[in-house]
Kinemage of the C-alpha trace (Angstrom):
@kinemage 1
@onewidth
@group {chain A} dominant
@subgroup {mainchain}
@vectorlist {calphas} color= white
{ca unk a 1} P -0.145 -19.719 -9.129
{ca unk a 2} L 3.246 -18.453 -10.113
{ca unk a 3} L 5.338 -16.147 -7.957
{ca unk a 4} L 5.246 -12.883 -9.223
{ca unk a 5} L 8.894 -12.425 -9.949
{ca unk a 6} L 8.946 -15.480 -11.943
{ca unk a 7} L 6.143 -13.867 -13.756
{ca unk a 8} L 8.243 -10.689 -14.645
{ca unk a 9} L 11.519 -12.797 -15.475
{ca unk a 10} L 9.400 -14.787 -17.846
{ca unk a 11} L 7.890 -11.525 -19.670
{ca unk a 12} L 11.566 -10.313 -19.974
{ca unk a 13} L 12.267 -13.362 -22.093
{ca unk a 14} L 8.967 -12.559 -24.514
{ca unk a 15} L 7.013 -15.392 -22.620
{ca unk a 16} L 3.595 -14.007 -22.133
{ca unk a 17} L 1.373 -16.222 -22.176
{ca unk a 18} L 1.435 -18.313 -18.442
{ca unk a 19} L -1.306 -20.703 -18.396
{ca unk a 20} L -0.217 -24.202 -18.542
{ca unk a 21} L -0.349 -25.615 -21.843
{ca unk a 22} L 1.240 -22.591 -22.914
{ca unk a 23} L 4.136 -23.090 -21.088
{ca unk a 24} L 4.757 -26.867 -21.493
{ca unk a 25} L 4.947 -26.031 -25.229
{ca unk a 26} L 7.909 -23.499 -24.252
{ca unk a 27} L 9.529 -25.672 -22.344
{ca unk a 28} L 9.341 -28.301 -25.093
{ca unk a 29} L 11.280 -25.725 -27.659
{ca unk a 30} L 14.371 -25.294 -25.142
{ca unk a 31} L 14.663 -29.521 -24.528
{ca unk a 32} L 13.868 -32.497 -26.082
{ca unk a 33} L 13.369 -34.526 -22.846
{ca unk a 34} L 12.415 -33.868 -19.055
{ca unk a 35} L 10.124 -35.386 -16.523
{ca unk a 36} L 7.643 -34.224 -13.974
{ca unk a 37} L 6.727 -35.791 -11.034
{ca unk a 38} L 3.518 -35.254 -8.623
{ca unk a 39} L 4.561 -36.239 -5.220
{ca unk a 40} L 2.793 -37.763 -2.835
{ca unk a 41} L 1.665 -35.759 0.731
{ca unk a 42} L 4.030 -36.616 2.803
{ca unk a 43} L 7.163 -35.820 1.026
{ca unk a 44} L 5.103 -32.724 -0.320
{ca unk a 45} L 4.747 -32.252 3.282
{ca unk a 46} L 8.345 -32.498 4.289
{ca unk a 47} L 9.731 -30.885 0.830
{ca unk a 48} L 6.485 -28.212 1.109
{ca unk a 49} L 5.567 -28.353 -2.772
{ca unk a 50} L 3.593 -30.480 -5.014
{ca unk a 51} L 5.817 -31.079 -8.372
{ca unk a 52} L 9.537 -31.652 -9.005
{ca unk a 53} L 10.574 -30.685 -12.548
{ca unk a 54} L 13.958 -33.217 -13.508
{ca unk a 55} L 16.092 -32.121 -16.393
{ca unk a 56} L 19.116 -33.282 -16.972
{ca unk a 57} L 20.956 -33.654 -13.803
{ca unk a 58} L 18.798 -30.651 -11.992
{ca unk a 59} L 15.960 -30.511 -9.820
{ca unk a 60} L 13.162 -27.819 -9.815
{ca unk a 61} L 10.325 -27.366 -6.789
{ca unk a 62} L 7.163 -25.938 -7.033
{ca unk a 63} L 3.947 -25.760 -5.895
{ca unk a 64} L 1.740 -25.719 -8.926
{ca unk a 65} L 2.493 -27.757 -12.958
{ca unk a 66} L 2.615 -23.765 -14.125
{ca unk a 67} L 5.276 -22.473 -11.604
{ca unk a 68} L 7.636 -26.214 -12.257
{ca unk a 69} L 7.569 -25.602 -16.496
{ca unk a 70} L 8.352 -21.528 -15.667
{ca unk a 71} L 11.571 -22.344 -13.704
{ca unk a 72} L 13.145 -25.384 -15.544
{ca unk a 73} L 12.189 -22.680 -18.997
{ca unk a 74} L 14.013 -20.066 -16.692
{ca unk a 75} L 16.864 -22.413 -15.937
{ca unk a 76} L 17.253 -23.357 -19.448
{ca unk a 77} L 17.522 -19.767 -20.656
{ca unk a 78} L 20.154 -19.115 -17.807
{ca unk a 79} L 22.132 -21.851 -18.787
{ca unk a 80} L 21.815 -20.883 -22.819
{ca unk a 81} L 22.833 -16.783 -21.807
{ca unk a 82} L 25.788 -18.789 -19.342
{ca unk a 83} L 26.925 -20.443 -21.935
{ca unk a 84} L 26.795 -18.253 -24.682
{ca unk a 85} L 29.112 -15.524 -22.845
């Protein structure tokens, strides 16, 4: 359900565990709020995926609940290594 790359960029970051619940609880550590949306078909259609992760002032597609927590987590840790530099 997730991409592999995502997969390995996850691992990198000590996030093993990939199954769902597992990563909502991640992405809970790295931000207090956030919101996931299912769309509907046809703008899954037109966007092609299925969820849209919001946080903060960013938008993240994907295709499965999984793959949308793994790249806002991703994005957060970005930001966090961005802004620590």
């Amino acid at each position: 359900m997730i991409p592999e790359e995502i997969q390995q960029r996850l691992r990198q970051h000590g996030i093993t565990d990939l199954d769902e619940v597992a990563l909502r609880q991640a992405l809970e550590r790295y931000t207090p709020t956030y919101t996931l949306i299912r769309l509907a078909d046809w703008p899954a259609r037109r966007w092609k995926c299925r969820y849209r992760l919001l946080l903060s002032e960013n938008m993240y597609d994907a295709q499965s609940v999984p793959e949308a927590y793994a790249r806002g987590i991703l994005a957060l840790i970005d930001r966090a290594q961005q802004a620590s530099s």
